[in-house]
C-alpha positions as CSV (number, residue, x, y, z in Angstrom):
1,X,-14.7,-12.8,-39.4
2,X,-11.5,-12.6,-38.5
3,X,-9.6,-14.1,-41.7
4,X,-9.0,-11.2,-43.3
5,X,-7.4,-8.7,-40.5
6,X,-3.6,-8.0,-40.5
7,X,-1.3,-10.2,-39.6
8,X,1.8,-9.3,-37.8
9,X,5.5,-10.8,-38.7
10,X,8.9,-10.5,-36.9
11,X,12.2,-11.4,-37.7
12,X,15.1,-11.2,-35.4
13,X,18.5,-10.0,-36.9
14,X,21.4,-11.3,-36.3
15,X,22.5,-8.5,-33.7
16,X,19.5,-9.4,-31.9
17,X,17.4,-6.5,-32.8
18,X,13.5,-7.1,-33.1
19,X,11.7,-6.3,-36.1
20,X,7.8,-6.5,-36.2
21,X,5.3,-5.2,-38.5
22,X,1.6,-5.2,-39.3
23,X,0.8,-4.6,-43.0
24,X,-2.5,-3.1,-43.6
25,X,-3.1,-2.1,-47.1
26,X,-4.7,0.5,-49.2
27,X,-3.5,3.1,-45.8
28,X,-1.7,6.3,-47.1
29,X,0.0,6.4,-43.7
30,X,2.6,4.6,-41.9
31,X,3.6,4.5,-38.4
32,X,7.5,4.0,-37.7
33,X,9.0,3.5,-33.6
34,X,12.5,2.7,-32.3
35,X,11.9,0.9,-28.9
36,X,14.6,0.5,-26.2
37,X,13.6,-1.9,-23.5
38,X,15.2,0.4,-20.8
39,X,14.1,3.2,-18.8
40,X,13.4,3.5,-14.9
41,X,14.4,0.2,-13.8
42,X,17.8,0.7,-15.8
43,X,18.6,3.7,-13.6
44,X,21.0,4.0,-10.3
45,X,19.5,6.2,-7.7
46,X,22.2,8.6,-9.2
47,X,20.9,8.7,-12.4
48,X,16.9,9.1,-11.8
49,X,15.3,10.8,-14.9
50,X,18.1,9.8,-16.9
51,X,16.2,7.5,-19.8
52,X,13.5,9.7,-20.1
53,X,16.0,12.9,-19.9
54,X,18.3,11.2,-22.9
55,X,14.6,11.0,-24.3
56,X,14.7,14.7,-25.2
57,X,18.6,15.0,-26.0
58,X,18.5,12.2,-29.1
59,X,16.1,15.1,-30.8
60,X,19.4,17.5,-30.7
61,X,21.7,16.6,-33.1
62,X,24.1,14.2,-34.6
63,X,27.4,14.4,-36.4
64,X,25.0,15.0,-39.6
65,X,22.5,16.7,-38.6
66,X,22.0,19.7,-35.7
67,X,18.6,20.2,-33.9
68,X,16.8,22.4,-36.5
69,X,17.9,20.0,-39.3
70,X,16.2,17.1,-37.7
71,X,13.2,18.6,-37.5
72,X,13.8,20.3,-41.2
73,X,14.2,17.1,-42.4
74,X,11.3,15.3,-40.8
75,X,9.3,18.1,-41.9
76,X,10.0,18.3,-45.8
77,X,9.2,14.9,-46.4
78,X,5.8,15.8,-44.7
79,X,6.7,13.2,-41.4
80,X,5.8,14.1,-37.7
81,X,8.3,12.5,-35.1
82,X,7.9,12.3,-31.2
83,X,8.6,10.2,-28.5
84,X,7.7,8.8,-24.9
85,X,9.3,7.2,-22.0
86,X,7.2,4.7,-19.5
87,X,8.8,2.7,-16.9
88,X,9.6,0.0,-18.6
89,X,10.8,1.6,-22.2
90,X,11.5,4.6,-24.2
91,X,9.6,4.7,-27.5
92,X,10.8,7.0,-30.6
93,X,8.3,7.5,-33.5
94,X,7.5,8.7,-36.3
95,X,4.1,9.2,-38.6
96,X,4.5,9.8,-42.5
97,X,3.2,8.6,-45.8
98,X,4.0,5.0,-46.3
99,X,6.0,6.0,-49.8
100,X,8.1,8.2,-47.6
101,X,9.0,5.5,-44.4
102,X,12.6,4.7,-45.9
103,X,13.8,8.1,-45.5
104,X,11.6,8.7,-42.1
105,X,13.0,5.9,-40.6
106,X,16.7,7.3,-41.8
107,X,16.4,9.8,-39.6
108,X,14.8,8.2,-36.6
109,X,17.8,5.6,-36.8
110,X,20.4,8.4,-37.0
111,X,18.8,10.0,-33.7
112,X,19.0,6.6,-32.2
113,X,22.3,5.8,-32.8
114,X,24.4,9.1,-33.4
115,X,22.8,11.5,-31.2
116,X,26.1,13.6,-29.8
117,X,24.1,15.0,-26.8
118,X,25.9,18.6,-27.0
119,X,26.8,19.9,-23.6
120,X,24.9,23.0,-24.5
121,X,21.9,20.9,-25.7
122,X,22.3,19.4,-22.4
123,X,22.2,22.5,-20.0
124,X,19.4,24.2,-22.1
125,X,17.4,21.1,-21.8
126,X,18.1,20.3,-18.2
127,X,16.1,23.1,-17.3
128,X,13.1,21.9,-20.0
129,X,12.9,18.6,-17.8
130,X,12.7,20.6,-14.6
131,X,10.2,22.7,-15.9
132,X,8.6,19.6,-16.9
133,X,8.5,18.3,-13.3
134,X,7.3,21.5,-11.9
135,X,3.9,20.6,-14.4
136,X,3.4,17.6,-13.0
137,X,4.0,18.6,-9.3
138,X,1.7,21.2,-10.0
139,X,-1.0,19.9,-12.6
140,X,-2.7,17.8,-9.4
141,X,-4.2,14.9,-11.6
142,X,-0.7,13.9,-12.9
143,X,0.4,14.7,-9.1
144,X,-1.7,11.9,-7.8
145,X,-0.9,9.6,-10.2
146,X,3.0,9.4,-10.1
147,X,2.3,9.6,-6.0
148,X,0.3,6.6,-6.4
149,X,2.8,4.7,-8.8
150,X,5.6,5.3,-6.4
151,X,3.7,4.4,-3.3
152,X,1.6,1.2,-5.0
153,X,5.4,0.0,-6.7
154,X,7.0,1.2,-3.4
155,X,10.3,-0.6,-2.8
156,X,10.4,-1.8,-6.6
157,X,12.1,-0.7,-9.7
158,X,9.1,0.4,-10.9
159,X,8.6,2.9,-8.0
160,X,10.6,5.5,-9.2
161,X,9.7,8.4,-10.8
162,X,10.1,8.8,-14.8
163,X,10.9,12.7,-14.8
164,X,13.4,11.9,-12.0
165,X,13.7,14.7,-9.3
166,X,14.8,18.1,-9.5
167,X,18.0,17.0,-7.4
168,X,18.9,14.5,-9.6
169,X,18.0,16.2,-13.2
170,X,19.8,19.5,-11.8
171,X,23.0,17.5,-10.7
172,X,23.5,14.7,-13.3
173,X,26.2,15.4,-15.5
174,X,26.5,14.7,-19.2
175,X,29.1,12.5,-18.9
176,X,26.9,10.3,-17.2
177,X,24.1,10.4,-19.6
178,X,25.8,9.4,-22.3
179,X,27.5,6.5,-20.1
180,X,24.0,5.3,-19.4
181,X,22.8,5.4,-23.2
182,X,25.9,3.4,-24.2
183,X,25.4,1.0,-21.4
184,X,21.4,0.7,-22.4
185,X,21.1,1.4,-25.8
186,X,21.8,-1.9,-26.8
187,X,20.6,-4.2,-30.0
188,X,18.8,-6.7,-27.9
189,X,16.5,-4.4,-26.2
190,X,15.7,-2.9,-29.4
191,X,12.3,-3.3,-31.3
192,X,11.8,-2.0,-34.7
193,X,7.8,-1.6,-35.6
194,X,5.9,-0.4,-38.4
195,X,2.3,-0.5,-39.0
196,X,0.7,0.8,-42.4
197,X,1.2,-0.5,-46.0
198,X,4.8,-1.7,-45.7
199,X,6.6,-4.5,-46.8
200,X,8.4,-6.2,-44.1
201,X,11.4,-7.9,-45.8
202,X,12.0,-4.2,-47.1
203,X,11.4,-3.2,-43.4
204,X,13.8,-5.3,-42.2
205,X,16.3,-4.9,-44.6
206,X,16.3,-1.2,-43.7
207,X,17.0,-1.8,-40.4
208,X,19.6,-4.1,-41.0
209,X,21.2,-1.5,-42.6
210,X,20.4,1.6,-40.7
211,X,21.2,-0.3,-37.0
212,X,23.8,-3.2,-37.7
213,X,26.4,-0.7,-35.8
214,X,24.5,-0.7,-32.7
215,X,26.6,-2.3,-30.2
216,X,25.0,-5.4,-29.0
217,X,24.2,-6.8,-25.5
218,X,20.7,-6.8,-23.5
219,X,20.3,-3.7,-21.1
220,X,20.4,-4.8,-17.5
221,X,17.0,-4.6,-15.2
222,X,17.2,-4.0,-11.9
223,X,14.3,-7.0,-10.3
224,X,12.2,-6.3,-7.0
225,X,13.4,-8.4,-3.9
226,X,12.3,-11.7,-3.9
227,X,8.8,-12.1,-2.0
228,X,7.9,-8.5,-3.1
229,X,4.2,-7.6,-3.3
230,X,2.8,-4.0,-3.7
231,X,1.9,-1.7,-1.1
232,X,-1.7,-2.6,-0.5
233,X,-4.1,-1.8,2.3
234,X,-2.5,2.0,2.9
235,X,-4.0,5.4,2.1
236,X,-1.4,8.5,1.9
237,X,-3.1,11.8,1.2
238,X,-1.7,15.3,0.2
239,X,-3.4,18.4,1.1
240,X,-3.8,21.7,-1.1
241,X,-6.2,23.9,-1.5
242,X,-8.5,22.7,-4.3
243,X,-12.5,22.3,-5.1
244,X,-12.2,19.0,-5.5
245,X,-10.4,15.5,-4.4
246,X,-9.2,13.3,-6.7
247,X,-7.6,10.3,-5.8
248,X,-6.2,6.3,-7.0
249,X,-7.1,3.5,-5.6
250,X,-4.9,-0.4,-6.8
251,X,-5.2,-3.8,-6.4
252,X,-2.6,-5.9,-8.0
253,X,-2.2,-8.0,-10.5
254,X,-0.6,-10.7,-12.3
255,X,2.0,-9.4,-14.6
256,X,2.3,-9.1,-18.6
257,X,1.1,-12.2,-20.6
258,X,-0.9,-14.3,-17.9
259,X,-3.2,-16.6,-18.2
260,X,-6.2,-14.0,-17.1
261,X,-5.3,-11.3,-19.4
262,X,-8.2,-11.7,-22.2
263,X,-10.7,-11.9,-18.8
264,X,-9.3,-9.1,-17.2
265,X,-10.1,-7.0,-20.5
266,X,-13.7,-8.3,-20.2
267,X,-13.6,-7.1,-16.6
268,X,-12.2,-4.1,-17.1
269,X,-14.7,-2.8,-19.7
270,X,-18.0,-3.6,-17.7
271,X,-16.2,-2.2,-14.5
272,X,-14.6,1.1,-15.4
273,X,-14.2,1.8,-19.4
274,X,-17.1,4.1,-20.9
275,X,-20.5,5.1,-20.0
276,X,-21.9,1.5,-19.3
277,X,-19.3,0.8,-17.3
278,X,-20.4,-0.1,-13.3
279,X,-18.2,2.9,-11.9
280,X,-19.7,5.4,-14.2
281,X,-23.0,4.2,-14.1
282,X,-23.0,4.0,-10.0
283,X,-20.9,7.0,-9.1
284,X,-21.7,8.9,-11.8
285,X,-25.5,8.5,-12.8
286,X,-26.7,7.0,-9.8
287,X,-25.2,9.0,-6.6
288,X,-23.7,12.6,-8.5
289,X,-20.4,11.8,-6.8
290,X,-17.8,12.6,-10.2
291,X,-17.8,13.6,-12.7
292,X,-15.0,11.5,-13.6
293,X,-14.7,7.7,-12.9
294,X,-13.2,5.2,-14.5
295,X,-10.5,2.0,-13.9
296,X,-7.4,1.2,-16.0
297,X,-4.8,-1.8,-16.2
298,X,-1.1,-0.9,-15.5
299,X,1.4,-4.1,-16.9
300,X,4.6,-5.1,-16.7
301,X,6.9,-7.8,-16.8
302,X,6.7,-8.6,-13.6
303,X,3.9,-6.9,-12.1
304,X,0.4,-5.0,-12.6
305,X,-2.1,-3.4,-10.7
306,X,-6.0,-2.4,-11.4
307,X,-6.2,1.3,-10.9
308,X,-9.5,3.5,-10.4
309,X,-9.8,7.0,-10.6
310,X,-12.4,9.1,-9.5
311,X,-12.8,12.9,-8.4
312,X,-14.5,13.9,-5.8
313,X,-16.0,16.4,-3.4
314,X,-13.9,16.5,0.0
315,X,-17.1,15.7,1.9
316,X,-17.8,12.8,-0.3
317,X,-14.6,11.5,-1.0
318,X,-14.3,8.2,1.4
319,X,-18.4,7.5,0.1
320,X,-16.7,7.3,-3.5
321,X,-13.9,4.7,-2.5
322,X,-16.6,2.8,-0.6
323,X,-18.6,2.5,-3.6
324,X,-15.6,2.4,-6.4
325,X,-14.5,-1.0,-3.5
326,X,-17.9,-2.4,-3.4
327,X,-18.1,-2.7,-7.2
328,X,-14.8,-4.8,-7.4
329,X,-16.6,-6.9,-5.1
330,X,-19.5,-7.7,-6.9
331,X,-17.4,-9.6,-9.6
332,X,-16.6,-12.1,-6.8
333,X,-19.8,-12.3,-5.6
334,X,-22.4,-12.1,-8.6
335,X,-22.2,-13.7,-11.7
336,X,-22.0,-10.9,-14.8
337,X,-25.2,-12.1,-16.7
338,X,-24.4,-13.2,-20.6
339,X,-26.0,-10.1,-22.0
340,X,-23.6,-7.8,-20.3
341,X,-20.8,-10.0,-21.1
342,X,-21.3,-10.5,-25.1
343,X,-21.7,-6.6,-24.9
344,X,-18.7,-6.0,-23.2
345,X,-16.8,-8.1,-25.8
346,X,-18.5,-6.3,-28.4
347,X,-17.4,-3.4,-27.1
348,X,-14.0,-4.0,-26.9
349,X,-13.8,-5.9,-30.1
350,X,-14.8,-2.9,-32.0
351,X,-12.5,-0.5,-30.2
352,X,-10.0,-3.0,-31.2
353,X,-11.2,-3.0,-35.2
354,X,-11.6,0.7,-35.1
355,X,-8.0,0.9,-34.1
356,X,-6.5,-0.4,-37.1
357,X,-7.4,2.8,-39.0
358,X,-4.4,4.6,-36.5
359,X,-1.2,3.5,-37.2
360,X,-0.2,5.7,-34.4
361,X,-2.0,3.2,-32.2
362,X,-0.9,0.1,-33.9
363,X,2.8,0.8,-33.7
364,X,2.6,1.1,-30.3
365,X,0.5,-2.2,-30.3
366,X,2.7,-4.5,-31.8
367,X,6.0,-3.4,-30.0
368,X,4.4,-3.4,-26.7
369,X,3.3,-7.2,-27.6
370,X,6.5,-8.2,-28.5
371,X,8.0,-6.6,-25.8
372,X,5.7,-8.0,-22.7
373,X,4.4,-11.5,-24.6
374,X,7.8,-12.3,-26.3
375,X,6.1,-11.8,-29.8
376,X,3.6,-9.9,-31.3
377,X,-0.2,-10.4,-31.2
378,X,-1.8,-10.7,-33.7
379,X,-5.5,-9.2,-33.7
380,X,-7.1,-11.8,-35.1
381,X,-5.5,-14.1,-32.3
382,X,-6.4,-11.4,-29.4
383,X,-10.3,-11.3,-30.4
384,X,-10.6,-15.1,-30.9
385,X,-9.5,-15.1,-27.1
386,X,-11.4,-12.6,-26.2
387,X,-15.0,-14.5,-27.7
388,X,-14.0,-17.9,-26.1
389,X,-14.3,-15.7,-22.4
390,X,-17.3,-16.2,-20.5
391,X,-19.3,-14.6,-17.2
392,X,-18.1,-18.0,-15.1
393,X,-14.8,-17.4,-15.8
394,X,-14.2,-14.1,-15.0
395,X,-16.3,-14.6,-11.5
396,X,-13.3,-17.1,-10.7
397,X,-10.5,-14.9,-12.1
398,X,-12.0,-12.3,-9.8
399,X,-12.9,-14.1,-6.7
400,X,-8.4,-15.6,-7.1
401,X,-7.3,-12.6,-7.7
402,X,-9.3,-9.9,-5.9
403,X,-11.3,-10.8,-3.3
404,X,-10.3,-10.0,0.4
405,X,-7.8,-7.8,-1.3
406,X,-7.6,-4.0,1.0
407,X,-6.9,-1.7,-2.6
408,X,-4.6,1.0,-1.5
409,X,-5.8,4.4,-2.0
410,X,-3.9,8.0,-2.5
411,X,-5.6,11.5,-2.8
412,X,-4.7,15.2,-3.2
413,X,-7.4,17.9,-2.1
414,X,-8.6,19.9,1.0
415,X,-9.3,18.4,4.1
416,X,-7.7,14.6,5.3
417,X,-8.9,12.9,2.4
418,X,-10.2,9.7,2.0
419,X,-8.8,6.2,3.9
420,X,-9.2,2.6,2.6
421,X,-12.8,1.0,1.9
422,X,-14.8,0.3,4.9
């Protein structure tokens, strides 16, 4: 069944820059990103914000090209550009007709490498960033979550937050920006991806090209302390003045590219992902205590957590975590039976099919692979993993790496919130 999917190729050039691509034929679109492996963990407690600040600034202007032209020119070749920054990476991207991704990626690679960061740019968009945090601070489910990032990664590169602070994104000076982008934005961090009907000697030929100026090196990551672990077995709460309490609870992990990571997709889907799932189908269906449940995988190269969400009532807040704790459990304890397992697969093997129809998706796909595993992944090679798993083995994965584990567990709401699982 699988024979036929797309397969991935990468080729390496000879500044070190990544090139990966996954042809699938008869699409009209095409998916372009730039990737820089660098972002929170590359940051001095100086410059916090400073990756996904730069983020903004490469959309306003080169030597060629101001602001408005960038977007002029994305626009009259009918292409759509954005971009992201996680902790781990900033992503730049773009989404146009395949017959059109020479001159998208043009631009993309002019942002990437020319972008002059004017200082007015930089003082207009300083105070777009600290709007930006003011959002999240008050938009209480992104609140909870970079709360519970920080406090789960606490004392680890990965603790601090993306936005950065108001104090540091109001005092960070430009000079410093652009010393952090030339000290980061280097050719051996960088990925090239496409995914769509491309060719990908002619993919890699154009970035050979477009990037062969981009000075060379491999950013440098700041690495927890030796014998770090995650904050587990702690609850934090933060009060206000709402209807309802939401909150995170974590276990951790193995990082990127272990040896459970096809069995804790299995897991994953029967605990928390859809309207089967355990968590929905107890908190939700069974006891009316969310409307929203669900659990998520956070991974890195050098860590990971399991994270559930729910939202809550005040009153029945610490009943949810109970319940949310006691269905982790039962994977150590009972065995999943073999119908729930080959639907689970199913499940996730046709998410996985259905995907290939998004470029958008698959870009992303393929450079976070090669970032995290060292190469891409093919799909063909992810769902022959995923059919070989079975209910024995992810009772053991979850009985090594979950049981007796304390999650720990942040909330925002009314009242003193919720503590860890009785």
């Amino acid at each position: 069944m699988n024979q036929n999917l797309p397969a991935v190729h990468l080729t390496t050039l000879p500044n070190g820059i990544r090139v990966v691509t996954q042809r699938v034929p008869h699409m009209q679109g095409a998916a372009i990103g730039i990737r820089i492996d660098s972002s929170t963990r590359n940051e001095t407690r100086d410059s916090g914000g400073a990756s996904h600040f730069i983020e903004h600034l490469l959309f306003k202007g080169t030597p060629s090209r101001s602001a408005d032209e960038i977007m002029d020119d994305f626009n009259r070749i009918g292409a759509r550009a954005n971009a992201y920054t996680s902790q781990e990476e900033v992503f730049f991207y773009a989404i146009s007709l395949a017959s059109v991704i020479a001159p998208t990626f043009e631009i993309l690679a002019d942002m990437y490498l020319n972008a002059t960061m004017p200082h007015a740019e930089v003082e207009k968009e300083r105070g777009v960033v600290l709007q930006e945090i003011s959002m999240n601070s008050d938009t209480p489910g992104r609140f909870i979550y970079n709360q519970f990032h920080q406090g789960f990664w606490r004392n680890h590169p990965l603790g601090t937050p993306i936005l950065g602070t108001a104090e540091t994104i109001s005092s960070i000076p430009r000079d410093r920006l652009l010393e952090h982008k030339f000290t980061n934005y280097l050719s051996g961090g960088t990925i090239v991806s496409v995914a769509g009907d491309v060719e990908h000697e002619r993919i890699a030929d154009l970035a050979h090209r477009l990037l062969s100026s981009l000075p060379t090196g491999i950013p440098a990551s700041s690495v927890a302390e030796p014998g770090w672990q995650p904050s587990v077995a702690e609850s934090a709460h933060y009060e206000r003045p709402m209807e309802q309490t939401l909150f995170y609870m974590g276990y951790p992990l193995p990082p990127a590219g272990n040896e459970h990571r096809h069995k804790l997709a299995v897991f994953n889907q029967i605990l928390g992902s859809g309207m089967n799932s355990r968590l929905f189908r107890e908190v939700r269906e069974r006891r009316s205590l969310a409307y929203t449940v669900y659990s998520m995988m956070s991974t890195y190269t050098d860590t990971a957590g399991l994270m559930i969400h729910c939202g809550t009532s005040a009153e029945r807040a610490q009943e949810a975590v109970d319940v949310c704790h006691a269905e982790v459990m039962r994977f150590c304890e009972e065995r999943v039976t073999d119908d729930v397992m080959e639907a689970a697969k199913e499940q996730i093997r046709s998410n996985r099919l259905m995907a290939l129809d998004d470029v958008e998706t698959q870009v992303r796909r393929i450079s976070n692979t090669t970032s995290l595993l060292g190469a891409p992944e093919a799909i063909a090679d992810s769902l022959e993993a995923l059919a070989a798993v079975n209910a024995d083995e992810v009772r053991e994965m979850a009985q090594k790496l979950l049981a007796n584990v304390v999650p720990r567990v942040e909330s925002v709401g009314p009242g003193k919130g919720p503590k860890e699982p009785r």
